[in-house]
C-alpha positions as CSV (number, residue, x, y, z in Angstrom):
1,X,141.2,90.6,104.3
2,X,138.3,88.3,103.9
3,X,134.5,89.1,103.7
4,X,132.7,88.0,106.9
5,X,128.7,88.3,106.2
6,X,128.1,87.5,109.9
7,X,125.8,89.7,112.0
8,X,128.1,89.8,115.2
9,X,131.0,88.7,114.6
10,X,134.3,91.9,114.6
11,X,136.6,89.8,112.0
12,X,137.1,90.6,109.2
13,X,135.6,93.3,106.5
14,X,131.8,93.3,105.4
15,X,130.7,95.4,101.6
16,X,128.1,97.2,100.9
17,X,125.7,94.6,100.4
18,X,125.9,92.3,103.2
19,X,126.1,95.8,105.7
20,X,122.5,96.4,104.5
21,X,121.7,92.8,104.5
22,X,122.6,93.0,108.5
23,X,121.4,96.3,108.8
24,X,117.9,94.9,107.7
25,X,118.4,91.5,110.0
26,X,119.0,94.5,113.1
27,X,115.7,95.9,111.8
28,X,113.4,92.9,111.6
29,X,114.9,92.1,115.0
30,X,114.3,95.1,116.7
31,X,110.5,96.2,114.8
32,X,109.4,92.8,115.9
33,X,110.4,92.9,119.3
34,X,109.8,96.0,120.4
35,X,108.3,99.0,117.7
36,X,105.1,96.1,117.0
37,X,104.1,95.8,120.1
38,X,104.8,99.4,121.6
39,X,102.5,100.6,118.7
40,X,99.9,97.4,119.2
41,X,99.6,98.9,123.1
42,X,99.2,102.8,121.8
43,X,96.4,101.6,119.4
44,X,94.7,99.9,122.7
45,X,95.5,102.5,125.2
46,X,95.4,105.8,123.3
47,X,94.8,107.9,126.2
48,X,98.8,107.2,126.6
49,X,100.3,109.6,123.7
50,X,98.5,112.3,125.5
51,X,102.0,111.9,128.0
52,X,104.0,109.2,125.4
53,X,107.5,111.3,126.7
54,X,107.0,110.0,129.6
55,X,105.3,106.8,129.8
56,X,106.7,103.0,129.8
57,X,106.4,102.7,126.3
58,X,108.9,105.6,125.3
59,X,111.4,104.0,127.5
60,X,110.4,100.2,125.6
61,X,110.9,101.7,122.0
62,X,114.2,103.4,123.3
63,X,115.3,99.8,125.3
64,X,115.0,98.8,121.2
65,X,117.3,101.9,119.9
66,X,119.9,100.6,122.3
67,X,119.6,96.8,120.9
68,X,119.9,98.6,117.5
69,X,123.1,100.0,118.3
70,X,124.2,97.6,119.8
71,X,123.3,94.6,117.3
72,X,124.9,97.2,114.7
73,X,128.0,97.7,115.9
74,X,129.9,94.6,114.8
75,X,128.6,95.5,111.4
76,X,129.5,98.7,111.5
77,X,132.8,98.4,112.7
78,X,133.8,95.6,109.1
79,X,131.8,98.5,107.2
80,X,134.6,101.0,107.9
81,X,137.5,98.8,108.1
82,X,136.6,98.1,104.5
83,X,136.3,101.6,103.5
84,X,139.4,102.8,105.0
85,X,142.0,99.9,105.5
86,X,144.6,102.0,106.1
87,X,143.6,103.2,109.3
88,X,144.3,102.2,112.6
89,X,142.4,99.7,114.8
90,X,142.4,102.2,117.5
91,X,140.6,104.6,114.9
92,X,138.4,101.9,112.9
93,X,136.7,101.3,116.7
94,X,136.6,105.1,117.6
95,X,134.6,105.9,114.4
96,X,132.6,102.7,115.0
97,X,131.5,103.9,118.6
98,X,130.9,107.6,117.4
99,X,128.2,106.1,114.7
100,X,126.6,103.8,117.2
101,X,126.2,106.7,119.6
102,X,124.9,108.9,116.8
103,X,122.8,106.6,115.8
104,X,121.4,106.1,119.6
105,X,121.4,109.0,120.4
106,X,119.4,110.3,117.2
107,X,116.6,108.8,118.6
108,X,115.7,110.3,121.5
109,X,113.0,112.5,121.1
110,X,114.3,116.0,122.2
111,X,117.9,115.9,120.2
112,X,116.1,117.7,117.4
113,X,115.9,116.9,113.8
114,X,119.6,117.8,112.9
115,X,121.3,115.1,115.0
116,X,118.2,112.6,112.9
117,X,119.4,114.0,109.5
118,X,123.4,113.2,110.4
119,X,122.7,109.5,111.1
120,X,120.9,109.1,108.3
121,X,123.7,110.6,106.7
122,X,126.3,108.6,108.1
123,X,123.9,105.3,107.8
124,X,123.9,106.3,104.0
125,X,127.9,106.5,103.6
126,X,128.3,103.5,105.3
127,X,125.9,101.7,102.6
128,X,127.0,103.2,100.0
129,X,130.8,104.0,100.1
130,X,133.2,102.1,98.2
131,X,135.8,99.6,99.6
132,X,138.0,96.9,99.1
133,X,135.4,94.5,98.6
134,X,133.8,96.4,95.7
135,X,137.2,95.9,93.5
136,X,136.4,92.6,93.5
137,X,134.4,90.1,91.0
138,X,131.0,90.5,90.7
139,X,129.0,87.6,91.8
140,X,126.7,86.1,89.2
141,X,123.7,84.8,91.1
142,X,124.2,88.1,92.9
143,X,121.4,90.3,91.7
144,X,117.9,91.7,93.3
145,X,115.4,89.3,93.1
146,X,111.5,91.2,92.5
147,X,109.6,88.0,92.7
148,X,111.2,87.1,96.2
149,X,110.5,91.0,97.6
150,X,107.0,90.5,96.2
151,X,106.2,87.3,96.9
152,X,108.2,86.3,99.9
153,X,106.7,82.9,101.7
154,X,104.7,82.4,98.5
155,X,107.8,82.7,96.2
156,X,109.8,80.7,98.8
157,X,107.4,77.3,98.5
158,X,108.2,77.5,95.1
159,X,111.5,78.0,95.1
160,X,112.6,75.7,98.1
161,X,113.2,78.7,100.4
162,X,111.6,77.8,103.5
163,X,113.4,80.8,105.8
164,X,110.4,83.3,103.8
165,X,107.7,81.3,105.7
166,X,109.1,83.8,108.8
167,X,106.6,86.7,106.4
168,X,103.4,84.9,108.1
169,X,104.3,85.9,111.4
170,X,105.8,89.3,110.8
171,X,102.5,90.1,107.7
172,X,101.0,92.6,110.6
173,X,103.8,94.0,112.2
174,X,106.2,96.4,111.0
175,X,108.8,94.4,110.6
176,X,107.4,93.0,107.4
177,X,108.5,95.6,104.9
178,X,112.5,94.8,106.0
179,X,111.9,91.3,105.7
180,X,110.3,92.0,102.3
181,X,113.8,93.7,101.2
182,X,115.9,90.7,102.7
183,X,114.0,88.6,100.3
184,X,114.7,90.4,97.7
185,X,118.3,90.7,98.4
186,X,119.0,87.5,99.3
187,X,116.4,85.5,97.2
188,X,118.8,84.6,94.1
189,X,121.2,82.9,96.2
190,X,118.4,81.2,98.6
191,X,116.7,79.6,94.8
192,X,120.1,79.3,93.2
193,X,121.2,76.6,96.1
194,X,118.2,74.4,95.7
195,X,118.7,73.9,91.5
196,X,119.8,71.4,90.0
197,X,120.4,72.7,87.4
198,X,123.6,75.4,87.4
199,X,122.6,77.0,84.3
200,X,122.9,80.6,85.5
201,X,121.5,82.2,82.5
202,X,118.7,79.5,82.7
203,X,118.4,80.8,86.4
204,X,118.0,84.5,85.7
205,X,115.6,84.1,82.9
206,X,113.3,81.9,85.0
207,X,113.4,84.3,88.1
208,X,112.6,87.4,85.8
209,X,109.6,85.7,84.3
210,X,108.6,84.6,88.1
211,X,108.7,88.4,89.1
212,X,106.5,89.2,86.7
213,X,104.1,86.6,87.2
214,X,104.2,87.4,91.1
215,X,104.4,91.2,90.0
216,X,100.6,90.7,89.2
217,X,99.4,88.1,91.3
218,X,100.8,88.8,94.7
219,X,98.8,92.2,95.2
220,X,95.7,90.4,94.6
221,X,96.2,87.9,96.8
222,X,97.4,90.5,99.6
223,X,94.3,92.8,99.0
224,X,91.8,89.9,99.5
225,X,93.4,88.3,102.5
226,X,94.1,91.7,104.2
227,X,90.6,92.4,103.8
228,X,89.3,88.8,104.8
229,X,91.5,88.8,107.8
230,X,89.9,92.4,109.1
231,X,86.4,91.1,107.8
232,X,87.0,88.0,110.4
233,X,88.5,90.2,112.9
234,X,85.2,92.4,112.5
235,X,82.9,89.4,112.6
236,X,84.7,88.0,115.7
237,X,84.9,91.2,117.5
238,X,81.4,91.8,116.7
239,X,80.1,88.8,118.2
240,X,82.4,88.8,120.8
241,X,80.8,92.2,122.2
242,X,77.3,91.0,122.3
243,X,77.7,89.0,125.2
244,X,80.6,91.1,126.7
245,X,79.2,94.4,127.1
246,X,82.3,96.0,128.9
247,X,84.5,94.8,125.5
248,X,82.1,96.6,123.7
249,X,82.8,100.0,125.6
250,X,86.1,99.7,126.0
251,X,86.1,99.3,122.1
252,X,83.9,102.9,121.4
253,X,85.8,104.3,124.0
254,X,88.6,103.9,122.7
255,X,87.7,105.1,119.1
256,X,86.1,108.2,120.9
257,X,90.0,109.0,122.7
258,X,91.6,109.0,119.3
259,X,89.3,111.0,117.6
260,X,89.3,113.7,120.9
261,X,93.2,113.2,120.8
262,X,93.0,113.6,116.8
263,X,90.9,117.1,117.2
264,X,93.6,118.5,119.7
265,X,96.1,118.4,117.2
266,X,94.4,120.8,114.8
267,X,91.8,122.6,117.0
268,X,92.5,124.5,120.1
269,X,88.5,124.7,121.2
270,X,85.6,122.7,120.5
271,X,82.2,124.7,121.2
272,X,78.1,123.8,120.2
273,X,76.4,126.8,119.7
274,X,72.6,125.8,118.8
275,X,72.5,123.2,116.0
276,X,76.1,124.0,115.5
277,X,79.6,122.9,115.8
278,X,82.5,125.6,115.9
279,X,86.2,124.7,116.2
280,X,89.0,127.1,116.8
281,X,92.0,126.9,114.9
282,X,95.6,128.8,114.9
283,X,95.6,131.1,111.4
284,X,99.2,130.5,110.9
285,X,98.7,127.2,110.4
286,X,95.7,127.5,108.4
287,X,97.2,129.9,105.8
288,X,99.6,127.5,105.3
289,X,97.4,124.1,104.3
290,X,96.6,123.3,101.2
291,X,93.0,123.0,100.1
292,X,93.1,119.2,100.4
293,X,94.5,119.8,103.9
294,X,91.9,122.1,104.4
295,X,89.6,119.5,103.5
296,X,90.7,116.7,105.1
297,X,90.8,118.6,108.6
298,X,87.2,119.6,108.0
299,X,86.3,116.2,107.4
300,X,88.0,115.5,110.8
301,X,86.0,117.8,113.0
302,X,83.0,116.2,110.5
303,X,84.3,112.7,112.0
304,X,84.4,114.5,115.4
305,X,80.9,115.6,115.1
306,X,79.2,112.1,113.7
307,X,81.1,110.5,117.2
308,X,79.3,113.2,119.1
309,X,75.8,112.9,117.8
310,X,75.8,109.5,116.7
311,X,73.7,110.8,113.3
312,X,74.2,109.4,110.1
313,X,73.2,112.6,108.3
314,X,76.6,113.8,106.8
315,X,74.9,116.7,104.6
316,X,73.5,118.1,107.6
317,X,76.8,117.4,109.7
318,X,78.7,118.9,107.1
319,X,76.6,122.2,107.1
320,X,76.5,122.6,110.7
321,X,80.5,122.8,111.0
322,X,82.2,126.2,111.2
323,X,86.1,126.4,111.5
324,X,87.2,130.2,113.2
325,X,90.4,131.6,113.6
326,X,91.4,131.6,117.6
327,X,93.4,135.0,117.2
328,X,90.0,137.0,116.5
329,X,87.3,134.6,116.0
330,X,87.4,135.1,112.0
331,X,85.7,132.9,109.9
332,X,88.3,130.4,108.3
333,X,86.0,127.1,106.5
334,X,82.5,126.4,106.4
335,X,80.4,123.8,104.7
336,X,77.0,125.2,102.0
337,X,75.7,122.5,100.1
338,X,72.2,121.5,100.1
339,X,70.0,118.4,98.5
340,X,68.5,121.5,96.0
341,X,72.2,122.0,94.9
342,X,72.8,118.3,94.0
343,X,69.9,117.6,92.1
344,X,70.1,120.8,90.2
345,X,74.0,119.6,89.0
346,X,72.5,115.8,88.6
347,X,70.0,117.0,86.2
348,X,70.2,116.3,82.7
349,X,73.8,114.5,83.6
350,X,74.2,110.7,81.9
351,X,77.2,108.2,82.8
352,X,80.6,109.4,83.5
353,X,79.8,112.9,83.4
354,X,77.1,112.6,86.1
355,X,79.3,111.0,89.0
356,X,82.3,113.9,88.0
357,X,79.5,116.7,88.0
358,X,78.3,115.0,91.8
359,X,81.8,114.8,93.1
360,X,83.0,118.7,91.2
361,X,79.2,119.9,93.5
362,X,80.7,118.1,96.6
363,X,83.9,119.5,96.5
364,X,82.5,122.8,95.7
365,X,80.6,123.1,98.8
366,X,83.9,123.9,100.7
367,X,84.4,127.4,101.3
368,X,87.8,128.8,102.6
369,X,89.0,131.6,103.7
370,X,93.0,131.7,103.0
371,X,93.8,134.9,103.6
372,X,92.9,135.2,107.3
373,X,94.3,137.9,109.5
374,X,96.9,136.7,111.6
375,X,98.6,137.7,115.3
């Protein structure tokens, strides 16, 4: 039985390859489509996760799980009709419908994380399970191409693959990082058309030395046109909410809802007592952090604070910050450093060893409790 690479069509058998070739196609489709823009929406409206289960968007992301079944199905049913000729039609669809549904049904949000883990499994089989198309010849040109993944559009101009140019319009979505991997998988054969020159050991050698060329240049160019494009967006925005005052409120407003909706998920209560900041957290799951969770949630509630006050003084922020258990009020973090404290580890400190005995003072200021009492 012949190979059929297409995405929808039920003729036919489809390796291992080409199944997560399509499987990618299915999720560059679907990220695009609908998980960009559902996330694009929660980062303007955040007040919505507070009831995501049951808002418009859950039912949009879960419109997309059902394309992604369905989109996969063709796919899945030349998957298993390749690892197991010998069944039945009758079976080869029954299997095929019971992965799709597993697969849909894995992503609702209240099946638990067992029913996730078994479509990953079966996802995994289906990629990697052996079938008739594996006992045949290995194809050549066939091999994973590191400058395409890398490089994508950029790679594509100069290898006459024009179909990477579709990176540019999915760079900010997360669809991207899919279409990376299609590149990659597909790049050989995309370059290998265009030569000339059939050579294939020719081919290979001058791909490998294009990898590592793009190996170094390509996250260059990424970091200073990620950081240009948000420097523009920040310039634009900026501008934009001088002379639109209600753009500029909607804007803090909104950073002031993530950072309240941020706080709820490690603190129970929030309370200013005097000059200071006390948040309320469950012992259980403080005992269990690490230090640099520890840390990181106390520079949360710091975060919290500086929204709150508006102050730029993060010694003082720092200091005013007390973290107590909500079972029985213990103490479970607080902040003592002071300007005396610094200098005195500063002093006498050259170089190298001056910024690590600054950062081994900061760090020290954190004092936990890690054995709190619990309920």
């Amino acid at each position: 039985m012949e190979e059929n690479k297409k995405l929808l069509s039920m003729e036919g058998v489809l390796g291992r390859r080409n199944f997560i070739i399509n499987y990618l196609i299915v999720s560059v489709i679907v990220n695009f489509i609908f998980n960009s823009p559902a996330i694009l929406y929660l980062l303007i409206n955040p007040a919505v996760l507070a009831n995501l289960t049951s808002s418009g968007t859950t039912w949009w992301l879960l419109i997309g799980e059902v394309i992604t079944a369905v989109l996969l199905f063709p796919s899945i049913v030349r998957r298993i009709r390749d690892i197991a000729p010998e069944q039945s039609e009758n079976n080869i669809y029954l299997y095929s419908i019971i992965v799709a549904l597993t697969i849909l049904v894995s992503a609702v949000f209240f099946v638990g994380i067992l029913f996730k883990w078994i479509s990953f499994v079966l996802i995994l089989i289906l990629m990697c399970a052996v079938g008739t198309t594996s006992k045949r010849p290995a194809d050549e040109v066939v091999r994973f191409n590191w400058g395409a993944f890398l490089g994508t559009w950029i790679w594509g101009l100069f290898n006459k693959a024009p179909i990477t140019l579709l990176m540019i319009p999915l760079f900010f979505t997360t669809a991207s990082f899919p279409f990376a991997l299609i590149c990659g998988l597909k790049g050989n054969e995309w370059a290998y058309e265009n030569k000339t020159d059939k050579d294939i050991e020719k081919f290979h050698k001058s791909q490998r030395i294009q990898a590592v060329i793009w190996g170094v240049i390509i996250p260059i160019v990424y970091i200073v046109l990620t950081i240009g494009v948000f420097a523009i967006l920040g310039l634009v925005a900026q501008n934009y909410a001088k002379t639109h005052p209600d753009f500029k409120y909607k804007l803090e407003n909104t950073v002031k809802t993530y950072q309240e909706l941020s706080i709820k998920t490690y603190f129970s209560d929030v309370k200013k007592v005097g000059d200071e900041y006390h948040f309320f957290m469950d012992p259980k799951i403080w005992s269990k952090m690490s230090d640099s969770n520890k840390m990181s949630v106390f520079n949360s509630a710091k975060e919290y604070v500086e929204s709150q006050t508006k102050s730029n003084d993060s010694m003082k922020i720092m200091n005013n910050i007390k973290i107590y258990s909500s079972f029985n009020n213990e103490l479970l973090g607080e902040y003592i450093l002071n300007d005396e404290t610094i200098y005195s580890s500063l002093n006498n400190q050259k170089g190298v060893k001056k910024i690590t005995s600054l950062y081994k003072s900061i760090k020290e200021g954190y004092k936990f409790n890690n054995y709190p009492s619990l309920p």
